[in-house]
Residue frames relative to the residue before (quaternion, step in Angstrom):
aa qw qx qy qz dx dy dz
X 1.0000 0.0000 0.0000 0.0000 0.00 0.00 0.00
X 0.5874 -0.4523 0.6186 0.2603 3.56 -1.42 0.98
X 0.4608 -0.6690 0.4799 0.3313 3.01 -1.49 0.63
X 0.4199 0.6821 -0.4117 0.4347 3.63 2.00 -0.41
X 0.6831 0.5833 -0.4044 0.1722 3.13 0.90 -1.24
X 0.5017 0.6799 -0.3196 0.4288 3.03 1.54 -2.10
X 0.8129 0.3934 -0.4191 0.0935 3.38 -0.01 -1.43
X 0.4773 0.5598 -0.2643 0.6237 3.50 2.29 -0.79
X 0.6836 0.3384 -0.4937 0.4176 3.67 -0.07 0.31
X 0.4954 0.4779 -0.4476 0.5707 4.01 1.42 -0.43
X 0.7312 0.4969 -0.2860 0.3698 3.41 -0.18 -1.37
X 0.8830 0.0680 -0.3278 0.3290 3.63 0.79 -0.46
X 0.2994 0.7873 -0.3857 0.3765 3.01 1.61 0.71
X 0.7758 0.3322 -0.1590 0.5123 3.18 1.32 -1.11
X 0.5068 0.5634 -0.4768 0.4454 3.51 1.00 0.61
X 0.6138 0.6940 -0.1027 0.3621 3.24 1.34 -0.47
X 0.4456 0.5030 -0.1748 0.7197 2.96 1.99 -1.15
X 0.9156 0.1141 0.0258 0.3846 3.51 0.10 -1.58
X 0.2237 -0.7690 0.5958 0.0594 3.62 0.30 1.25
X 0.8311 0.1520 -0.0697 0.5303 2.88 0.45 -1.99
X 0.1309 -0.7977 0.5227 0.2709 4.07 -0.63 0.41
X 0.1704 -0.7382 0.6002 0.2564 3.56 -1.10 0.70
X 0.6386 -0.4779 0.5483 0.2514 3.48 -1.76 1.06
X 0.2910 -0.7420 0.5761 0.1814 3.62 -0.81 1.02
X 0.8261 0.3220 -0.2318 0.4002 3.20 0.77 -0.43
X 0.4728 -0.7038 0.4349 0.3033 3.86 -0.16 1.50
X 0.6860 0.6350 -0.3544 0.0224 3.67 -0.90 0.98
X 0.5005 -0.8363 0.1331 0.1801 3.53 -0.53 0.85
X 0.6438 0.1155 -0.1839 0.7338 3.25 2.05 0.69
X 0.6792 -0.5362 0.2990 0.4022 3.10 -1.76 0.35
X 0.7300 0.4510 -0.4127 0.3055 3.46 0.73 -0.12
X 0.3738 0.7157 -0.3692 0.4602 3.94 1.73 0.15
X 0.7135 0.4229 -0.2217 0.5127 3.04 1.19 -1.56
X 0.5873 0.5640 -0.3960 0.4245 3.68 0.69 -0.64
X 0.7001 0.4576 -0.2166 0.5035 3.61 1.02 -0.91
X 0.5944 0.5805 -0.2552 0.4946 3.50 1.06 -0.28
X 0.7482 0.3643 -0.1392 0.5367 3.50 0.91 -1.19
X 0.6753 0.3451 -0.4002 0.5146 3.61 0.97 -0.29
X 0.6556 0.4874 -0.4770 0.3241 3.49 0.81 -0.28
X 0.5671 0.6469 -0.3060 0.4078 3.56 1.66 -0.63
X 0.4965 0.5729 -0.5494 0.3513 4.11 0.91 0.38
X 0.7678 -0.1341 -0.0808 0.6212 3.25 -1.15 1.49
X 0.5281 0.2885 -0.6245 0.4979 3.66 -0.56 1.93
X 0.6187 -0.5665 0.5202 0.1602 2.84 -1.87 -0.20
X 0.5251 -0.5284 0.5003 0.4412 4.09 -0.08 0.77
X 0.7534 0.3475 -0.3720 0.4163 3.95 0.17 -1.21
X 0.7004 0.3880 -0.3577 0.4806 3.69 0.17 -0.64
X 0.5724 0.3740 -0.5088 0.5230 4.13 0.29 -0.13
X 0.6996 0.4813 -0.3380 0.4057 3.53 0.41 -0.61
X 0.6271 0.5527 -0.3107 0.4525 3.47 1.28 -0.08
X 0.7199 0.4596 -0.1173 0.5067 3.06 1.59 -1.04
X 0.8358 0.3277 -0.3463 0.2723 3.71 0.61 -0.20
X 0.3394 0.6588 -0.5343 0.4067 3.16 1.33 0.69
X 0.7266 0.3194 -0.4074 0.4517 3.87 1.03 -0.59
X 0.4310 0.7237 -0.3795 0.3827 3.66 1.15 -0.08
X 0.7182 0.5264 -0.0725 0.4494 3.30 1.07 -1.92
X 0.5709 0.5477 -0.3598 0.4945 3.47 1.26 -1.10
X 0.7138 0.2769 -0.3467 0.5419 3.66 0.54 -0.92
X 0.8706 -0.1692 0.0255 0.4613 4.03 0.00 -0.24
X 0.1111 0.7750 -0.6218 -0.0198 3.09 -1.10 0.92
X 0.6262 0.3235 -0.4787 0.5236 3.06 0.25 1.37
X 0.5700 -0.6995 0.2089 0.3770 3.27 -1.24 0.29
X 0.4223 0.7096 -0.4174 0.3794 3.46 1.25 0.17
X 0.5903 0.4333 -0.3264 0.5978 3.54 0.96 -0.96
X 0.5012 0.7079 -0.3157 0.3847 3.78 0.39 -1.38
X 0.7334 0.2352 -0.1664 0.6157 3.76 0.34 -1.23
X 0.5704 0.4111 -0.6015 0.3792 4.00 0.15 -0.70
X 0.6423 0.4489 -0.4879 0.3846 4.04 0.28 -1.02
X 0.4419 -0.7159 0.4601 0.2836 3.59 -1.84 -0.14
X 0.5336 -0.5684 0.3332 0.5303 3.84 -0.13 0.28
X 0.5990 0.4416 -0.4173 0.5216 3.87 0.75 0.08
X 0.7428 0.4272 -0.3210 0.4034 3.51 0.87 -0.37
X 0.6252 0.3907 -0.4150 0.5332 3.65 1.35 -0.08
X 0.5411 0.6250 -0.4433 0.3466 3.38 1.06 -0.61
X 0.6070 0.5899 -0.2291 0.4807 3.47 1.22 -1.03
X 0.6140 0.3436 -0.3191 0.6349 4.06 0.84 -0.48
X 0.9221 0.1795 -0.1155 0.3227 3.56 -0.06 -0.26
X 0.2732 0.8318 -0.4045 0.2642 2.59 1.32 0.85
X 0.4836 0.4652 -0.3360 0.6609 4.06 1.58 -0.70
X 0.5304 0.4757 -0.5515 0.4339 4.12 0.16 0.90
X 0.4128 -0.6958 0.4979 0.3124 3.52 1.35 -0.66
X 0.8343 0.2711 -0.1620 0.4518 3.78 -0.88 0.53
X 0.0820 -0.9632 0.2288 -0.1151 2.96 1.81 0.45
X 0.8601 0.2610 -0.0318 0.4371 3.15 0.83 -1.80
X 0.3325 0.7633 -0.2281 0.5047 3.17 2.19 0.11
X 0.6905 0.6105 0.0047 0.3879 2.85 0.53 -2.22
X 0.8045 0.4090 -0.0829 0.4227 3.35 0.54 -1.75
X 0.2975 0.7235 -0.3158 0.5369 3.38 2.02 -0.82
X 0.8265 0.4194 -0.1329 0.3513 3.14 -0.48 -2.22
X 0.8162 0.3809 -0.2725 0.3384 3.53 0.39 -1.38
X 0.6965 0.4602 -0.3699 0.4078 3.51 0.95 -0.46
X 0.6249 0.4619 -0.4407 0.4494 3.64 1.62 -0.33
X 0.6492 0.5300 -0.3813 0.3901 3.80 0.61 -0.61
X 0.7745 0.3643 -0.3251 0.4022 3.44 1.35 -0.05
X 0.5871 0.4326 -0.5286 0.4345 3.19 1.17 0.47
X 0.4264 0.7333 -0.4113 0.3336 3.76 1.56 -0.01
X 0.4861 0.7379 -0.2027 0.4220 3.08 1.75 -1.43
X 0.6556 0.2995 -0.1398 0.6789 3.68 0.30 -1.69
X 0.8772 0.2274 -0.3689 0.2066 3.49 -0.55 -0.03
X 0.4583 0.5634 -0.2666 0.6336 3.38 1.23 -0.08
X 0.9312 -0.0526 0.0444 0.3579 3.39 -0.37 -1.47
X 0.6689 -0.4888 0.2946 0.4764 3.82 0.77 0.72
X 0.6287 -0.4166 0.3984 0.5220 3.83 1.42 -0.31
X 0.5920 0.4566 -0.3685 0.5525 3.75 0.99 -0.03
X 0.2725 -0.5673 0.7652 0.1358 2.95 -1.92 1.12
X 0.6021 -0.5967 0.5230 0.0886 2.51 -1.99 2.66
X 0.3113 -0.7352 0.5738 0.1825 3.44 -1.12 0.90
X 0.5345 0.5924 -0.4589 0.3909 3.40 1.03 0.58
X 0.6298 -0.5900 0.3785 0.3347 3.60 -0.95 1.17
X 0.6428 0.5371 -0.2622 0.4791 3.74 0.56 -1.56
X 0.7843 0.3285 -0.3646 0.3797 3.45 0.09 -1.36
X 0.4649 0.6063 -0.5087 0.3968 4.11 1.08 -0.86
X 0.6055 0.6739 -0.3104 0.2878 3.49 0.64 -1.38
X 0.7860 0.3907 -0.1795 0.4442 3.18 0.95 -1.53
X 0.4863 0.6569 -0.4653 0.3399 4.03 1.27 0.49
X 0.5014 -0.5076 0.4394 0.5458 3.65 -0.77 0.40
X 0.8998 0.0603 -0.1826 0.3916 3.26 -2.26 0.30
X 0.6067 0.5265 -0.5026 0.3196 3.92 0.74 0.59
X 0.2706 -0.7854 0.5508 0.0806 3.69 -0.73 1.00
X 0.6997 -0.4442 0.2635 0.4936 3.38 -1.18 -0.43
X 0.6459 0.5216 -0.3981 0.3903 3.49 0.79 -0.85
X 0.6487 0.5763 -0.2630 0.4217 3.74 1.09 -1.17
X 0.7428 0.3978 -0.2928 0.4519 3.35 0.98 -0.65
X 0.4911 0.6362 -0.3759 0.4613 3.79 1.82 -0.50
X 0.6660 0.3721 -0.4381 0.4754 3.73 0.45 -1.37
X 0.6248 0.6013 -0.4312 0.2493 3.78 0.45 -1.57
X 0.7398 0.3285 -0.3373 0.4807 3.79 1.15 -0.79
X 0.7131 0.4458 -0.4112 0.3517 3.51 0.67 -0.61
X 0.7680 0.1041 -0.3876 0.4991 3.57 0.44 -0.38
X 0.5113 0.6284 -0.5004 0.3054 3.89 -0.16 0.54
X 0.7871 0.1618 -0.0293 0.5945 3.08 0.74 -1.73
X 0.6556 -0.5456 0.4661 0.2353 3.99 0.62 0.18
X 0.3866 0.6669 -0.4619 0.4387 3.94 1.86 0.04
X 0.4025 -0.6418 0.6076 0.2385 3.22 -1.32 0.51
X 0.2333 0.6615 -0.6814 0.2088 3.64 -0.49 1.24
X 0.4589 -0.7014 0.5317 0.1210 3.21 -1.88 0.26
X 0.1360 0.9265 -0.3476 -0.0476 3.85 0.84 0.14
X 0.5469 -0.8173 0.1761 0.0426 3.10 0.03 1.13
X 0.2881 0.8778 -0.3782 0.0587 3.83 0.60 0.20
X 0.7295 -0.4470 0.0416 0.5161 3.54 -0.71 0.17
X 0.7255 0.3710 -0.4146 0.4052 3.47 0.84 -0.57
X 0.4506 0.6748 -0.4290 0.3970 3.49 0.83 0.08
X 0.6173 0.5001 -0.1554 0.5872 3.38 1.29 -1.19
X 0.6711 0.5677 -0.2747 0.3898 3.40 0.54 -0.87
X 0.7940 0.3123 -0.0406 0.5200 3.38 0.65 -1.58
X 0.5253 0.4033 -0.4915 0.5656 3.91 0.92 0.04
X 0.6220 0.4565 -0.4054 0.4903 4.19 1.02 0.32
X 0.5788 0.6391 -0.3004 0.4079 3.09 0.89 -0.84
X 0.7758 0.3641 -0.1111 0.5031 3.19 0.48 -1.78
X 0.4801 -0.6592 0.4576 0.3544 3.74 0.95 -0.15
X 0.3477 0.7353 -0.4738 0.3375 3.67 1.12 0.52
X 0.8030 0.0143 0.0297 0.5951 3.54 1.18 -0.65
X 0.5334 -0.6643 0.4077 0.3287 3.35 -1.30 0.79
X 0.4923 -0.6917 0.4545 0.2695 4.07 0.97 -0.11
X 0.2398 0.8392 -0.4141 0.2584 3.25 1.73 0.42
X 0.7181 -0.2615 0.2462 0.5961 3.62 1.19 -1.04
X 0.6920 -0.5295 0.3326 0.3608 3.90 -0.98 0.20
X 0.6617 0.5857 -0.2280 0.4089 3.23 1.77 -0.45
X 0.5819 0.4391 -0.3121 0.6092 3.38 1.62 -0.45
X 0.6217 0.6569 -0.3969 0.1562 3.51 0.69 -0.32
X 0.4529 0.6746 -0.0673 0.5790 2.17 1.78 -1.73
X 0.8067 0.2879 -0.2865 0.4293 3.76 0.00 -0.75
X 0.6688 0.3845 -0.3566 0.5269 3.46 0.91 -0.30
X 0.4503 0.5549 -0.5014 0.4877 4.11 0.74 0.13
X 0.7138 0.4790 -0.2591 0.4404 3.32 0.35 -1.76
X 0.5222 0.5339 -0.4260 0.5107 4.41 1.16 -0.57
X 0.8996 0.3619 -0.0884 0.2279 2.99 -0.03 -1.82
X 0.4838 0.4277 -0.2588 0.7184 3.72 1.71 -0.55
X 0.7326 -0.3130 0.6018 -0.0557 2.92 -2.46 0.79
X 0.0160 -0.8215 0.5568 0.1223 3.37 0.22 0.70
X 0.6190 0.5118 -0.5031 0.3192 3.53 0.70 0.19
X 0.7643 0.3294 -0.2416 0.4989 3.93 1.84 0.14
X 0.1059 0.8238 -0.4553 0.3207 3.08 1.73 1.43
X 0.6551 0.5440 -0.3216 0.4141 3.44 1.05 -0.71
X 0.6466 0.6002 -0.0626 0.4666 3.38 0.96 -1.62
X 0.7758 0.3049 -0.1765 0.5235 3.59 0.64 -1.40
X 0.6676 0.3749 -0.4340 0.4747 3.86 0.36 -0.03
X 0.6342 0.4684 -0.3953 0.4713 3.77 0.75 0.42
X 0.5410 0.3699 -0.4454 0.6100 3.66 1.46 -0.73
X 0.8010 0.1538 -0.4750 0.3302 3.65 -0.55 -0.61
X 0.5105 0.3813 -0.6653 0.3890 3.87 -0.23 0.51
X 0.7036 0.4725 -0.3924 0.3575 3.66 0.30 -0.35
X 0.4837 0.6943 -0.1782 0.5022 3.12 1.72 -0.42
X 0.6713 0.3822 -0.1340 0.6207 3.24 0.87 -1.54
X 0.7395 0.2956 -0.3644 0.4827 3.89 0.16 -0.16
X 0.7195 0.3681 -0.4164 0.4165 3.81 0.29 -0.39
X 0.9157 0.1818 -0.1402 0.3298 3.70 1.11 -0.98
X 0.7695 0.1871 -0.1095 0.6007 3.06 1.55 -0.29
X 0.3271 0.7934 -0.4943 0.1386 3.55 0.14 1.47
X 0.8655 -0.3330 0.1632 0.3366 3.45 -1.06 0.71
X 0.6895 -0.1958 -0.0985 0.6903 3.47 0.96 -0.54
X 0.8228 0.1546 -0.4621 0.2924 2.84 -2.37 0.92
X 0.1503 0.8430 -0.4987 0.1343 3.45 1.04 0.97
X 0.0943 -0.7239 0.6833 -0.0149 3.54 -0.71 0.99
X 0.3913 -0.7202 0.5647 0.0967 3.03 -0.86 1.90
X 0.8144 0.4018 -0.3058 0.2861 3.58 -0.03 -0.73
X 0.5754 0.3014 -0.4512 0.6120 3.41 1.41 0.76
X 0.7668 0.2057 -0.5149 0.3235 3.80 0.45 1.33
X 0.6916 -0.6339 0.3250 0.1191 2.11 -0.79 2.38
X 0.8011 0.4846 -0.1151 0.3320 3.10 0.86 -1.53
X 0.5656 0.4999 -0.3160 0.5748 3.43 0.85 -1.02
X 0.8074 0.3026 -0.4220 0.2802 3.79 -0.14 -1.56
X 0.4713 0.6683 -0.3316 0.4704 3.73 1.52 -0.30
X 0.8120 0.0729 -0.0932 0.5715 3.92 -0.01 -0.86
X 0.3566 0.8718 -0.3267 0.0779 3.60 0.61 -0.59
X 0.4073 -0.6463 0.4955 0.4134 4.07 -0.15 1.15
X 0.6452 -0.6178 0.3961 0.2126 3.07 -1.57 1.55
X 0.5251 0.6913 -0.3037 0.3926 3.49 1.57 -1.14
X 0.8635 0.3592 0.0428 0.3515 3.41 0.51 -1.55
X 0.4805 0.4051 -0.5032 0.5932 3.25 1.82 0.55
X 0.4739 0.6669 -0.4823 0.3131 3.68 1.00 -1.08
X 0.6901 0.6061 -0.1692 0.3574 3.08 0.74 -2.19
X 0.6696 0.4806 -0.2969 0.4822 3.87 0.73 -1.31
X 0.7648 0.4802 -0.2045 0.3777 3.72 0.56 -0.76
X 0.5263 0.5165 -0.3006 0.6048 3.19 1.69 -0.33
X 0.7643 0.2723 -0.3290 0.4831 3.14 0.13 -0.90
X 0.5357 0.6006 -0.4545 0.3818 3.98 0.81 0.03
X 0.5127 0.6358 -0.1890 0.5451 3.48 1.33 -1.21
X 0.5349 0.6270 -0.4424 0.3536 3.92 0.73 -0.32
């Protein structure tokens, strides 16, 4: 196989799996989701999802958001981990919010950038699945499986990301970085990986890392 080929046998492999795609993170505007995705560095989608419904009850927007105190969100969300970070960020990006932008989160990548505790990845999902921008945000299984599949060398999140954004369609940038994390967590994750339900990997997979899986299976 061409490396074009691989990239059409992922691309329609994972539409298949994922006609429909569900949004890991629970929320009902761009500024839920913004709270949702920054609260989600180093956690888990299920436990933020546990945690901002009691967050939200007390403010979901940024007006409420600032009336609370950074010890008092820090205190709801604290079982997300990074707590004192977190709380830091969310109460300063929301008074940035009202003062800057009328209370609306800027659909522009650069300016997301410039909010406390928002990075590149936080400000990538916030445009791609809020505002509908083609971006590519990167996370571990994203990272993982653009190695796996030999799409990228795994050098860092920054080549990945640039070599996704080459090799994918930017009109199914939105869509396809949500099937292959969903991908990467139902069929091909990091530990207890069971090659012969991914389809994908045992199909395009770097020559290095099936060798590797079968050796170390052979033990």
């Amino acid at each position: 196989m061409t490396k074009a080929e691989k990239v059409q046998f992922t691309i329609k492999t994972l539409q298949e799996i994922y006609p429909e795609i569900p949004v890991p993170l629970a929320h009902k505007d761009p500024f839920t989701l913004l709270i949702a995705v920054l609260m989600s560095a180093q956690s888990t989608d299920v436990r933020v999802n546990q945690i901002t419904p009691l967050l939200f009850k007390r403010a979901d927007n940024p007006y409420d958001m600032v009336k609370l105190s950074v010890e008092e969100i820090r205190e709801i969300i604290r079982p997300v981990g990074l707590s004192p970070m977190k709380s830091k960020g969310i109460h300063g990006l929301s008074k940035i919010l009202i003062d800057k932008y009328g209370g609306q989160v800027p659909m522009d990548l650069e300016l997301l950038k410039e909010l406390p505790a928002v990075g590149h990845k936080t400000a990538s999902v916030v445009v791609s699945q809020a505002f509908g921008i083609p971006a590519f945000p990167v996370d571990t299984h994203i990272h993982r499986l653009m190695y796996r599949w030999g799409f990228s060398n795994g050098k860092n999140v920054v080549q990945t990301e640039r070599d996704a954004k080459r090799l994918f369609p930017k009109d199914i940038w939105n869509d396809l970085h949500l099937q292959i994390i969903w991908y990467g967590r139902e069929y091909s994750p990091a530990r207890g990986w069971n090659l012969e339900k991914d389809i994908i990997t045992k199909t395009v997979g770097r020559k290095s890392v099936l060798k590797e899986y079968y050796r170390k299976k052979r033990k």
